[in-house]
C-alpha positions in Angstrom: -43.3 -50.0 7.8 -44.8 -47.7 4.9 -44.2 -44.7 7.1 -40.7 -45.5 7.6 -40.6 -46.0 3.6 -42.2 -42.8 3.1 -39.6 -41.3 5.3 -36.9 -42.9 3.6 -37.9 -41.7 0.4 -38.6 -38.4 1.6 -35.2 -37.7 3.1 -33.4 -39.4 -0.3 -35.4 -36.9 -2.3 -34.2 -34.3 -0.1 -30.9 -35.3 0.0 -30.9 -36.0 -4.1 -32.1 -31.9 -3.9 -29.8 -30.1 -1.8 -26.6 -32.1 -3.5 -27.8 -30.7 -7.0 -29.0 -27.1 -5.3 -27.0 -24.7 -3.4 -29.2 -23.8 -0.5 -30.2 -20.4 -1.2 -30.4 -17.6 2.2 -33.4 -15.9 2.2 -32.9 -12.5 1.1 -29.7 -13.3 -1.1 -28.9 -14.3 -4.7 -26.8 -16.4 -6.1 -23.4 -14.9 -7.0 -22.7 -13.9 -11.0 -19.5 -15.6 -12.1 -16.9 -13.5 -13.2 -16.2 -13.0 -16.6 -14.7 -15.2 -18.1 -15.5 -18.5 -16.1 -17.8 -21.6 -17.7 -21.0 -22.4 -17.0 -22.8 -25.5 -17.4 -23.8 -26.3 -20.7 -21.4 -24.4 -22.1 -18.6 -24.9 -25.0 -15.3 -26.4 -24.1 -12.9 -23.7 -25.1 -10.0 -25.0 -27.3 -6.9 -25.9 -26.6 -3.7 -28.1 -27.3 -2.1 -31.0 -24.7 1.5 -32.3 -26.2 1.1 -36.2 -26.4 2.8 -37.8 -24.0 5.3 -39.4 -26.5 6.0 -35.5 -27.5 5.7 -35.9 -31.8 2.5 -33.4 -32.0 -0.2 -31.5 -30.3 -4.0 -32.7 -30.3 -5.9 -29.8 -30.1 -9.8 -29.9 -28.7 -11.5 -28.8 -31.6 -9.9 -31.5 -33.9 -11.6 -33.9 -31.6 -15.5 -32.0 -32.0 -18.1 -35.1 -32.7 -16.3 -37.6 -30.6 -16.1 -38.8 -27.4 -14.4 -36.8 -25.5 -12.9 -37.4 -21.1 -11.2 -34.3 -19.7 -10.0 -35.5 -16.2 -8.6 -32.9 -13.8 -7.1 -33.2 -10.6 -4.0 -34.8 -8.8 -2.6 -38.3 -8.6 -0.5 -38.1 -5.3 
């Protein structure tokens, strides 16, 4: 039973690893992004969303120091 928890554990670890890592080919690098694109840690750029009743525009950087949920993607 302790092997098959050490198993376990070692295949979650693994597992936890590879979701968080790109495997990596021996004998390449990873690719640069191209200018222009985010990486992680980095600024939000600004920019302005109409509300949805149309009156104004909120832009990002009025909103610096508080909580902040961008959501992206399609509702279908």
């Amino acid at each position: 039973m302790l092997l098959t928890f050490r198993y376990g554990l070692a295949v979650m670890a693994l597992a936890t690893f590879m979701a968080f890592e790109p495997p990596i080919i021996l004998g390449q690098q990873r690719p640069k992004p191209a200018a222009g694109q985010l990486q992680v840690g980095d600024a939000a750029p600004d920019f302005a969303l109409t509300r949805l009743d149309g009156q104004e525009k909120v832009h990002l950087k009025k909103l610096q120091g508080k909580p902040v949920v961008l959501i992206f993607g399609s509702c279908t």
